[in-house]
N, C-alpha and C positions, 0 to 999 in steps of 0.2 A: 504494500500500500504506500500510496503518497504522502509526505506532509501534510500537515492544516496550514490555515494562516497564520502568518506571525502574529505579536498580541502588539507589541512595542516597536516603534522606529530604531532605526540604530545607524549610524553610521559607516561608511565604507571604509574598511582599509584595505592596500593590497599585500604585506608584509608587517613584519613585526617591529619594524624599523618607523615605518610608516604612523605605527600605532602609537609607538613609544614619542615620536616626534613631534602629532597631533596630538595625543593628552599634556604634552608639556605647557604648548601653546593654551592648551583649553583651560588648563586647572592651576598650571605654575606655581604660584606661590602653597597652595593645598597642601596639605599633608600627602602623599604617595605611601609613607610608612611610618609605623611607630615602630620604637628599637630602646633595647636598653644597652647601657655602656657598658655595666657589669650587671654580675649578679644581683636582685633586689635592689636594684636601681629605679627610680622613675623613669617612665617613659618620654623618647622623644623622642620628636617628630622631624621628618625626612621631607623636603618638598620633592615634588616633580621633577621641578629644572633641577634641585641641584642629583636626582637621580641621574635626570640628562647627563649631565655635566661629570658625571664619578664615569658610566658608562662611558660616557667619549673618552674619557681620561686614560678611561683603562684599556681599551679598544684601541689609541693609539698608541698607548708604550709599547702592548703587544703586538701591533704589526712594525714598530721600528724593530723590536726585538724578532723577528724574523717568524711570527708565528702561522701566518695565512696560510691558510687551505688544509689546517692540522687539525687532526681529532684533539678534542681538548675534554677532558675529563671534567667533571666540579662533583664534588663529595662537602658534604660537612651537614650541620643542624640546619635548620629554615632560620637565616638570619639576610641582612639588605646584603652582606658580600657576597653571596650565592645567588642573588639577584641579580646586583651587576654582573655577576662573574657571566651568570647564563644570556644575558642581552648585550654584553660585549661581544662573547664568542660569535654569537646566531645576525649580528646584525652585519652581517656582509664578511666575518673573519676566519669563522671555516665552521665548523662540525663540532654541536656539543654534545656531551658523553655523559648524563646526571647517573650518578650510580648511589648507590642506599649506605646508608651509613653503617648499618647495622649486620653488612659484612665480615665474615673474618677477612685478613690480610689476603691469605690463601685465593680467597673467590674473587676480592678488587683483581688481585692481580692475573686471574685468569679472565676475565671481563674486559682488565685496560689491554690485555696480550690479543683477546679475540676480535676487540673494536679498531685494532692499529693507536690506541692514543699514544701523541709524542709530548703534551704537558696537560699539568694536574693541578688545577687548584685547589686547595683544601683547608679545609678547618684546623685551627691551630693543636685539636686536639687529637690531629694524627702524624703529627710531627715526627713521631717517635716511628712509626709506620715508616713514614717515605723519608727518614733519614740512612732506616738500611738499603742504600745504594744495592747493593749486591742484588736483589729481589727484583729492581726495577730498572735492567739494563737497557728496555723498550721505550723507556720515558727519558726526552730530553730535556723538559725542563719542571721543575716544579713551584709554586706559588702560593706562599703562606698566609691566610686571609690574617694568621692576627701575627706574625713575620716582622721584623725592625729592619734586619738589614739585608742586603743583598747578598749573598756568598758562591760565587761560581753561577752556575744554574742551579742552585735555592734562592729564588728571589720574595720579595717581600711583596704582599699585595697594596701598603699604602705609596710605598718608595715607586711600584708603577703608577697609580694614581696622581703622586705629585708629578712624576718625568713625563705623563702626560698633560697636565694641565699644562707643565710648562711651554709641549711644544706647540698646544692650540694657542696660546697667549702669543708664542714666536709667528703662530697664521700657518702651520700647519694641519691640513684638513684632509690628508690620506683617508683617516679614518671615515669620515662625514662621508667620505664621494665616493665607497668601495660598493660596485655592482653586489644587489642581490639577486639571486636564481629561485624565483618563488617553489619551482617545479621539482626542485632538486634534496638529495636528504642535506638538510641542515642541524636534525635532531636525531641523534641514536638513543635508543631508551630500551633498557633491557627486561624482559617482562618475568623473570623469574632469577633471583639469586643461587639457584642450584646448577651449577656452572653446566653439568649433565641435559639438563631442560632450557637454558636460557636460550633467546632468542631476541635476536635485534633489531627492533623496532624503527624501521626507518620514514622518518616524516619528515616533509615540506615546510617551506611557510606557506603553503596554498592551504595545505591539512589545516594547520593550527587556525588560520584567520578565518578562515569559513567557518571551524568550529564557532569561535569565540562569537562573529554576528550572529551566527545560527539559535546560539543558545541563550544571546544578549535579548533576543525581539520575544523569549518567551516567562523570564523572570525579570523582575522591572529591581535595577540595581539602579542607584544613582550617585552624584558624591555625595554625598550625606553620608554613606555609608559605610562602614569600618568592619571587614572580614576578619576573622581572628583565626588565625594561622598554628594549626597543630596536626595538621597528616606529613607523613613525610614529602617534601619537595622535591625530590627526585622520583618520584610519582606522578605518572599522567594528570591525574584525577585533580589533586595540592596544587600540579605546576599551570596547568592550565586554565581551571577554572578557581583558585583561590589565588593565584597569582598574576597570571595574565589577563584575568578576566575582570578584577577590581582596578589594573593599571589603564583598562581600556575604558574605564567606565567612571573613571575616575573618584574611585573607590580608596578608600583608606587600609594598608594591611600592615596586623599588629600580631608581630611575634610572639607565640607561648613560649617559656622559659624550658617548660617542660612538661608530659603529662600530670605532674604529682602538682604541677603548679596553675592548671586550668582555669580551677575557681578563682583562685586570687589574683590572676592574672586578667581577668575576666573583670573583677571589680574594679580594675586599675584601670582597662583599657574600653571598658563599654561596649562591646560591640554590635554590631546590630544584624550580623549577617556570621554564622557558624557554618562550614563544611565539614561533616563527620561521617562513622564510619558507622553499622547497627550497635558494634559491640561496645563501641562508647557510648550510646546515643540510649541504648537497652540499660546499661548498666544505671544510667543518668537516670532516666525514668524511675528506676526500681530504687532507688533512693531516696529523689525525690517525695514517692508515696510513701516511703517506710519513714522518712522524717514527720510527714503528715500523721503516716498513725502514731508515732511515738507520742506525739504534742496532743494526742486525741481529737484530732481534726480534721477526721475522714467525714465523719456527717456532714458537718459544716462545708467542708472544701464540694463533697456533694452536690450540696442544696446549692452551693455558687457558682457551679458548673450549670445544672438544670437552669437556675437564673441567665446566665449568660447567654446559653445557647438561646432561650428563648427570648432573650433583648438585643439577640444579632440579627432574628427573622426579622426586626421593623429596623435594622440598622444602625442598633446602640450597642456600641461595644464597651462593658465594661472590665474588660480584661483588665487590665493595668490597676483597678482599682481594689479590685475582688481578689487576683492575684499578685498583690504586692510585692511580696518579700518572696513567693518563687521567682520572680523574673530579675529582684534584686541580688539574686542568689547567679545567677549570668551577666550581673553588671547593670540593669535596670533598663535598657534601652535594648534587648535582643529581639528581632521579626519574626526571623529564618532561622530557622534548621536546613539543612539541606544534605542528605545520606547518597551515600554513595559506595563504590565497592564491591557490596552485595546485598541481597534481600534483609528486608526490614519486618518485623513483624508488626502486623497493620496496626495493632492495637494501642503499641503504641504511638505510632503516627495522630491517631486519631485521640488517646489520650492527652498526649502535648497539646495539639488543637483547643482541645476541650479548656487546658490553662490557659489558653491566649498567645501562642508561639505557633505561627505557621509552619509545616511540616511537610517536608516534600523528600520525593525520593528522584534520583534519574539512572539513566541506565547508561553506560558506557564500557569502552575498551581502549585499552591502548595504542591499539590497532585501529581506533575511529577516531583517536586525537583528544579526547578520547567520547565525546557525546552521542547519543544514536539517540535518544529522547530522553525529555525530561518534563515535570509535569509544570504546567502553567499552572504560574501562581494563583491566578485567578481561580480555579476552577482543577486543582490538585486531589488525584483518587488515591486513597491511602493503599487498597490492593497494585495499583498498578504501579512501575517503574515508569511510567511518565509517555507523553503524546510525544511520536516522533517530528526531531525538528526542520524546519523548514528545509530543502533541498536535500534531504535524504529519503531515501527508499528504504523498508522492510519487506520482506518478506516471508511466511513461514515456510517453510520445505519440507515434505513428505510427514502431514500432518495425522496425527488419527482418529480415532471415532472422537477423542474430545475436542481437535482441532490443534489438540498441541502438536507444535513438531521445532525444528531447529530453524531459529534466527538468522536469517542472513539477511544482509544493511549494502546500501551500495550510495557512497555520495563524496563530495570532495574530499572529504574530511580523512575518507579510509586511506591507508598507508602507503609508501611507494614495496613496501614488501618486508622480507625479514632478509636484516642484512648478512649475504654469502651466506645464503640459505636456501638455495633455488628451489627444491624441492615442499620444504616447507610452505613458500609462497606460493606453490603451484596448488598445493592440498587447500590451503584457506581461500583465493581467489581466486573464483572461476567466473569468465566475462564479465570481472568489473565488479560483481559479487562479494562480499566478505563474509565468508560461513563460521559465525562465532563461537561455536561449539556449546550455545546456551539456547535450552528449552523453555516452550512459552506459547503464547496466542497473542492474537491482536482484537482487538474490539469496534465497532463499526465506526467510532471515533477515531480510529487512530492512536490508540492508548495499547500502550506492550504488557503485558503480564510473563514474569518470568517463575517458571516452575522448577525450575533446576538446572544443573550442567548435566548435556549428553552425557561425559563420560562416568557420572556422579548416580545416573538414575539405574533403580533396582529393580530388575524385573520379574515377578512371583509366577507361581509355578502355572495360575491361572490367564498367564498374559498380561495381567493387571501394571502399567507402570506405577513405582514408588519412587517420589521424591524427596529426599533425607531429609531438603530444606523445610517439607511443609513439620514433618516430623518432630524438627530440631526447633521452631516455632512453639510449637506446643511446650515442648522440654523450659522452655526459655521463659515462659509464665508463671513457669513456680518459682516464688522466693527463694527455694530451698536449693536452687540448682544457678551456678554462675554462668557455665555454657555447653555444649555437648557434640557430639561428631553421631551421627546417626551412620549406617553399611549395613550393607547384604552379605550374608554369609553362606553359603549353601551345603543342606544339609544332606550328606550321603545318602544315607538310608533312605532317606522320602523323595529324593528331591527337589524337594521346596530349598526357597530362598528366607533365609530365615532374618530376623530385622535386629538386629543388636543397637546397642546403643552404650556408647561413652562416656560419662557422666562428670562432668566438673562440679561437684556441691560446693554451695554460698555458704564457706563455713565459716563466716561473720556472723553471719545471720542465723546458723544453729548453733552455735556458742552465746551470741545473747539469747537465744529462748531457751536452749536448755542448758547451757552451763558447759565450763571446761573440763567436767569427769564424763561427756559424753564420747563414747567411744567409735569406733570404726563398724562394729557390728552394727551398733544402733542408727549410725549414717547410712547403714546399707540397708538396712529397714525403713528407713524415714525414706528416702530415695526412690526404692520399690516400692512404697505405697503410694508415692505418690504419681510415678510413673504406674502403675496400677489404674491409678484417676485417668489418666491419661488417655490408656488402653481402651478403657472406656466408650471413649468419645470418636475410637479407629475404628473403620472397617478393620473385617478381619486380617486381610491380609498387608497391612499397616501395623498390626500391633507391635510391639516391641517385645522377644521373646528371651532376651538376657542382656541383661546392664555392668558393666566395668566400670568400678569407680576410678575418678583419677584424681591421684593430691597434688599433681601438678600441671603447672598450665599446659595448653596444647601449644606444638612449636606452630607458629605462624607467619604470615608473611609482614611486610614494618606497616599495611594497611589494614590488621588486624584479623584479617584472614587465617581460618585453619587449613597447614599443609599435609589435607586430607589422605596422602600418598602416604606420607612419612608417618603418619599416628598410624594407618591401616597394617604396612610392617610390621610396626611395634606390638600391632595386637592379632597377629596371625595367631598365635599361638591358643587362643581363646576357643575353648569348643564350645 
């Protein structure tokens, strides 16, 4: 199926040069970013221009220094020098390489060997990394965002910023006047840290800008607005739309210090627009109400919810008033939510709603820049993963009796391929096609429902498809359970597919109701009772027919993602 109409006007760019050049002009003195200097420091503010003005900086010491047409790697936390770092590299000076921080040494360096990078900017907190020379005979030069001095090829990333101002102040303008190739990869982005599976994601500035109008005309951003920055940056999802997407909108974005520091971070910087992930977004939720019932103000918060809803049908919104000190609890001035990732469970979409904090979900890949739909604010369905956007195509493929089948997207935004990958880019697009390997439906609006990943769905003995994610939803409602991995097991004797399930317990939360002499047996009863309730509520061949407990987290991906592969290993052993 086709796009809808767009909801909001938005502006033309044709590159990210382009963008960068016309928000300066538009917004200039405006904040671009909040930043702190150190640790629990106040926040301060970054304009536009002089973001301009760091990027030119730095854009031209690097091409004095000889670095055009080079893969250029950037690593470190979401801070403004990993900013600049990535819109110096991308605006006409070669090939950026964002790689995850959360890395061992081992896999950076099989990552910077498989992309070609010849320099590496990085966070001062991996110094110790890319000071062993020996490890990194591939890499020519290196660049240390928090660096003093220059030494050999270790350069310092302020000492370029100064050797650049100085030469634009001298009226050189290399940098300003270097051809961009819209058409061409200017971004490599690798979609899987297991050196085994990774693959390189190569995008244009055609991809990225058609994304960003695309998805600019169906959520109404404005500057007013301050995004607050805590997915990793080296991430499609973070880089795109919490970064490029408030620079282009002239948007405010204000760095978390770190996840333990959200809240407080949050009260300091106000923000009014959050990109998050379910398993932040879930956990927030379930706190949230457990604070409510602690303070016995479940009835009450109730009765102001049913109030609300029913003073929004003539148009009065009294969120803000009813829900006070929730919204003060994210800084006092939060809109948006906005999830991304993977699926959400609706309920609580539709619970935030009900406090007065719009809640949306959208669907994406890294491979589509990463948007394929998202839901308009206006008019946001808590089931679906959002209406696709303007000038892209869906379509489902070889659907069944319920209509589900696998997702393929075709529109500017999809990728030039996976880099020295032939084969892999031949399997995922066919005639212009991008086959995403996620199951779903569409609806006669134009609105995607995702049911699971192809390779993820379980199939029972009566043909029946199981989807772990509706499963794992379920699990995810009881207090007593933090998160869970649902799989199909199969069982010799019968041949049925049997439904297990993984279990993370909220052992916060059954240490305050029952006490610290609560044992491991008795969590495994509390658990199986409750996934008992559960079962319940399954068709039969849905039920959950043995549970694993786990006292530690699942390994996951840095977008909180479980790496369903690696736990499934670990739990072969399980009869």
């Amino acid at each position: 199926m086709m796009n809808t109409k767009p909801l909001y006007e938005t502006r033309k760019i044709v590159d990210l040069r382009d963008m960068l050049y016309t928000s300066a002009i538009m917004y200039s003195n405006k904040n671009a970013f909040m930043v702190k200097d150190k640790p629990g420091a106040p926040y301060r503010g970054i304009s536009f221009q002089q973001f301009l003005k760091d990027v030119e900086a730095l854009g031209t010491a690097m091409l004095a220094h000889g670095f055009k047409d080079q893969k250029i790697a950037v690593i470190g936390e979401n801070r403004y020098e990993w900013a600049v770092a990535y819109m110096a590299v991308v605006c006409g000076l070669g090939v950026v390489v964002p790689l995850d921080k959360e890395l061992p040494a081992e896999e950076i360096q099989n990552l910077v060997q498989m992309a070609g990078v010849e320099t590496i900017i990085y966070s001062g907190k991996f110094e110790n990394i890319f000071q062993s020379s020996g490890m990194w005979t591939s890499i020519k030069n290196f660049i240390n965002m928090d660096g003093i001095q220059h030494e050999n090829n270790h350069m310092a990333f302020s000492k370029l910023i100064g050797q650049g101002n100085q030469m634009i102040d001298e009226g050189y303008k290399g940098f300003q006047e270097l051809p961009i190739d819209t058409e061409v990869m200017n971004m490599l982005l690798y979609t899987s840290g297991t050196t085994s599976t990774a693959k390189g994601v190569m995008l244009s500035h055609r991809n990225i800008v058609s994304n960003l109008m695309a998805m600019a005309t169906m959520v109404y951003i404005d500057s007013s607005d301050i995004f607050f920055s805590i997915l990793p940056i080296h991430h499609t999802y973070e880089c795109t739309c919490g970064f490029l997407l408030p620079l282009y909108k002239g948007a405010t974005i204000a760095y978390c210090e770190g996840l333990k520091y959200i809240l407080k971070n949050m009260e300091e910087a106000k923000p009014t627009v959050l990109l998050t992930v379910p398993l932040v977004i879930e956990q927030m939720y379930k706190k949230i109400w457990k604070k409510i019932e602690k303070e016995g103000l479940e009835k009450k918060v109730r009765k102001a919810i049913k109030l609300n809803n029913s003073s929004k049908k003539i148009g009065i919104d009294l969120s803000k008033k009813l829900f006070k000190k929730i919204h003060q609890t994210f800084g006092g001035n939060i809109r948006m939510f906005i999830i991304g990732g993977s699926a959400v469970d609706p309920e609580v979409m539709l619970g935030l709603i009900d406090l007065g904090i719009l809640t949306f979900q959208g669907y994406g890949l890294t491979e589509s820049s990463p948007i394929v739909a998202v839901n308009p604010d206006i008019r946001p369905i808590a089931r679906s993963a959002g209406q696709i956007i303007p000038g892209a195509q869906v379509m489902i493929v070889n659907p069944n009796e319920e209509g589900i089948g696998e997702i393929i997207t075709k529109s500017d935004s999809i990728m030039l391929g996976y880099y020295n990958n032939k084969e892999a880019t031949e399997e995922s697009i066919k005639d212009g096609w991008y086959y995403t390997g996620d199951l779903g439906y569409l609806d006669s609006n134009n609105y995607v429902y995702i049911t699971g990943r192809k390779k993820n769905v379980i199939i029972a003995k009566n043909g029946k498809n199981i989807y772990p994610e509706e499963v794992e939803f379920y699990l995810g409602r009881s207090k007593y359970i933090e998160e869970s991995m649902v799989w199909g097991k199969l069982n010799d004797e019968t041949g049925e597919t049997h439904i297990y399930a993984s279990i993370r317990p909220n052992y916060e939360e059954i240490e305050e109701e029952f006490g610290n002499d609560y044992g491991e047996d008795e969590v495994f009863a509390l658990i199986q009772k409750e996934v008992d309730l559960i079962n319940s509520q399954l068709a039969y061949h849905k039920k959950i027919r043995k549970i694993n407990i786990k006292q530690d987290e699942f390994i996951k991906t840095t977008t909180r993602k479980i790496k369903r592969h690696l736990e499934k290993e670990k739990l072969e052993e399980i009869k």
